[in-house]
C-alpha positions in Angstrom: 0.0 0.0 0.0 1.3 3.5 -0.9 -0.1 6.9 -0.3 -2.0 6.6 -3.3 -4.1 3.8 -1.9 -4.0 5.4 1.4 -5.7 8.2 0.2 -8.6 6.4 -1.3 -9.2 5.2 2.0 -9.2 8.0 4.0 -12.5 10.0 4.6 -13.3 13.9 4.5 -11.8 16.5 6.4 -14.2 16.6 9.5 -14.6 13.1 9.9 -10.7 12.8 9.7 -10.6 14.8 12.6 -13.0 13.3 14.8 -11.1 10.2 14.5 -8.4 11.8 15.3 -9.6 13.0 18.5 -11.4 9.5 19.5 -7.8 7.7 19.3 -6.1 10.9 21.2 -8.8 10.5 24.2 -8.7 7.0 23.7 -4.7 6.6 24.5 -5.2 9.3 27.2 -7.6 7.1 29.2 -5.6 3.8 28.2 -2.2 5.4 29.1 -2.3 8.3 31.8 1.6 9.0 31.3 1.4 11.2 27.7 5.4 10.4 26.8 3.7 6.3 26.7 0.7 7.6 24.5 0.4 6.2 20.4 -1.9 9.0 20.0 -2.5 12.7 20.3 -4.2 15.7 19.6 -3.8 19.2 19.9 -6.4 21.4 19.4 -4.5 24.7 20.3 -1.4 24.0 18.3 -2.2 27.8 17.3 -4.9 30.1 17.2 -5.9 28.9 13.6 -4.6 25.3 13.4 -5.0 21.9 15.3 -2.5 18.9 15.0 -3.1 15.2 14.9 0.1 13.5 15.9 1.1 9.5 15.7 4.7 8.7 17.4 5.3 4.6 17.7 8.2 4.5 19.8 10.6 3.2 17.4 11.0 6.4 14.9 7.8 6.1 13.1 5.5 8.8 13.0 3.1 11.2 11.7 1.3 14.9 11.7 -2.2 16.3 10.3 -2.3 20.2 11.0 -6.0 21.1 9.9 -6.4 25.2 9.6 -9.2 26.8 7.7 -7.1 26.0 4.6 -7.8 22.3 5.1 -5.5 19.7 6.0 -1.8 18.7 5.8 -0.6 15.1 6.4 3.1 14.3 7.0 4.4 11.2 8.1 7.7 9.8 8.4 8.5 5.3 8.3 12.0 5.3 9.1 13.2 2.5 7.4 11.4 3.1 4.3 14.0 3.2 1.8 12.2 6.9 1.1 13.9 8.1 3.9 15.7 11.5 3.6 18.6 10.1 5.1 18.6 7.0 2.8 18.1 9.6 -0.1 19.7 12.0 0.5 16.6 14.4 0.6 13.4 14.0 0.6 12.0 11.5 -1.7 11.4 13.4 -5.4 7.7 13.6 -5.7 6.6 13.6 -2.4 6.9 17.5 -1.5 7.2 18.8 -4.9 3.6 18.8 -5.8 2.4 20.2 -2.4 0.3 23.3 -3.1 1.2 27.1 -2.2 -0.8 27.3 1.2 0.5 24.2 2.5 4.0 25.1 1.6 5.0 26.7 5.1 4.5 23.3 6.3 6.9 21.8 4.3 9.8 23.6 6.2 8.2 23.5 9.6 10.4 22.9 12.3 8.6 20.8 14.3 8.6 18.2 10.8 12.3 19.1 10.4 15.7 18.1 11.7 18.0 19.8 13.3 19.3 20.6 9.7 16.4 22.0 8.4 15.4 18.5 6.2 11.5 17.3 6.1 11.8 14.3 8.3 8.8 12.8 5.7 8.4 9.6 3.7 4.9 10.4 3.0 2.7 13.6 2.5 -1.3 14.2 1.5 -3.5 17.2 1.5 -7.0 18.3 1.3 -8.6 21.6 1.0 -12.0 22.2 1.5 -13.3 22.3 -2.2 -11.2 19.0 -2.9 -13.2 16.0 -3.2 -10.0 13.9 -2.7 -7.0 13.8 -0.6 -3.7 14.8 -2.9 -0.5 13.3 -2.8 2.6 13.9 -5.4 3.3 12.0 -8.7 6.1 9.6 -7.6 8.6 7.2 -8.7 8.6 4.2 -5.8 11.7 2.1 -5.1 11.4 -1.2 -7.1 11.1 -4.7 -4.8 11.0 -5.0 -1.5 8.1 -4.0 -0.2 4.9 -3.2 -0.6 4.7 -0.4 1.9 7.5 1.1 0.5 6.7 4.6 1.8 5.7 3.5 4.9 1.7 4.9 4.8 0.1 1.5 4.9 1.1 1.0 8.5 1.4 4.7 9.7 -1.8 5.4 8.9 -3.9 1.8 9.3 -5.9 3.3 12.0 -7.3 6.4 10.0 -8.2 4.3 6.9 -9.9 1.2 9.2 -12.0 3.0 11.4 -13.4 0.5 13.2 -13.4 -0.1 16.8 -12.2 -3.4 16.2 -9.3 -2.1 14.9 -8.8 -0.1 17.9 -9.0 -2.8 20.3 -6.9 -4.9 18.3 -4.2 -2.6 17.9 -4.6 -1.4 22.0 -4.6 -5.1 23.3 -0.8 -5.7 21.8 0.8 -2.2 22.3 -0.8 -1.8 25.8 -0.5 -5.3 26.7 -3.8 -5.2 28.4 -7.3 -6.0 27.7 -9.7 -3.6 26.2 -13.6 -2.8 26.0 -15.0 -2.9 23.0 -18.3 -1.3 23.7 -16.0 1.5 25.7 -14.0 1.8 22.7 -17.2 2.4 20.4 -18.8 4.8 23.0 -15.4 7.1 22.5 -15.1 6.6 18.8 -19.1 8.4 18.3 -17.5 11.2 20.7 -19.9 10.6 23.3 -18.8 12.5 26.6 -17.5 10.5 28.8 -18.9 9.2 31.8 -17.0 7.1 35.2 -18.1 3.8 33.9 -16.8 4.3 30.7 -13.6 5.3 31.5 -13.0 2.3 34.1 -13.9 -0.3 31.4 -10.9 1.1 29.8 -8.9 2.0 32.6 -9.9 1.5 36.3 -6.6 3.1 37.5 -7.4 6.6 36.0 -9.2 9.0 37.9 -11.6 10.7 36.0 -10.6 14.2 37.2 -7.1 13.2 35.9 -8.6 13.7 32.4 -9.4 17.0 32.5 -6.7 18.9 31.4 -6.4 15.7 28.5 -9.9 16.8 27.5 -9.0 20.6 27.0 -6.5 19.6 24.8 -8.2 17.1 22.6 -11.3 19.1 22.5 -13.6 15.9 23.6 -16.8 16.8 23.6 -18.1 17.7 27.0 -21.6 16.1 28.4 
């Protein structure tokens, strides 16, 4: 799977971003400590803009800023052999297409090195009159792999939806069991209530998640 076929998958802007805020609150609850968390969302990155952000652990990871001017979607596999540092640069195709009002993105510190390089193996946008996500025209590495820029398992969570998915993916990276019905009730936004947040995590203190909730911009009951 490339970014190609991750973008067929993915759906509109405000859907995106509800997601995006279900698995943020969902790692909150599952993992109090935010350094531990899969997931996150900002929804004060500035006065105009909110960020999605995926960090595995291991070096993988991912942004979405959406701003009025729609949304931006960076991520970064890093041993995709589309690596900067395997390429020498960013990968031709992936950045080059990206259009004007996304471009102060492209050299956005926080997606940068310390050199000033996009630390990117992938890229998609969406404005609001697009009835597509976007990605570049580009040339993949031959053999290997069939994720050879990395999207089909940075972004498996925003293009299977499910709350199947969730679980399964929570069970093995959390190492614990998790509710599915819990999981559901967070995935429709519903506010959260104490019984909900002990099937997922009985060691949290509901008061705990306040600040967490600010941040994401969960709905409140």
């Amino acid at each position: 799977m490339t970014v190609h076929d991750t973008a067929r998958r993915l759906p509109g802007i405000p859907v995106l971003r509800d997601h995006c805020r279900a698995l943020a609150m969902l790692d909150a609850i599952l993992s109090p400590e935010w350094a531990d968390r899969y997931y996150s969302f900002d929804s004060r990155w500035s006065g105009t803009e909110e960020m999605a952000s995926m960090r595995n652990g291991s070096g993988d990871e991912y942004a979405i800023v959406f701003s009025p001017a729609g949304a931006y979607v960076c991520g970064f596999a890093h041993d995709s052999h589309m690596s900067p540092y395997v390429a020498d640069g960013p990968w031709p195709g992936v950045l080059d297409e990206v259009p004007e009002v996304f471009r102060p993105y492209v050299d956005e510190p926080a997606f940068s090195d310390e050199d000033g390089t996009p630390v990117v193996t992938v890229c998609m946008w969406r404005q609001p009159q697009d009835d597509a996500w976007r990605a570049g025209t580009i040339d993949f590495p031959e053999g290997g792999t069939d994720d050879p820029d990395g999207a089909g398992a940075l972004f498996a969570l925003l293009a299977d939806r499910s709350a199947e998915a969730y679980r399964e993916f929570a069970e093995d990276y959390y190492e614990r069991a998790v509710d599915l019905e819990a999981v559901r009730h967070v995935h429709d936004l519903r506010p959260l209530t104490d019984d909900v947040i002990a099937a997922l995590n009985p060691d949290v203190d509901p008061a705990d998640l306040v600040k967490d909730i600010e941040q994401i911009g969960y709905p409140r009951g």
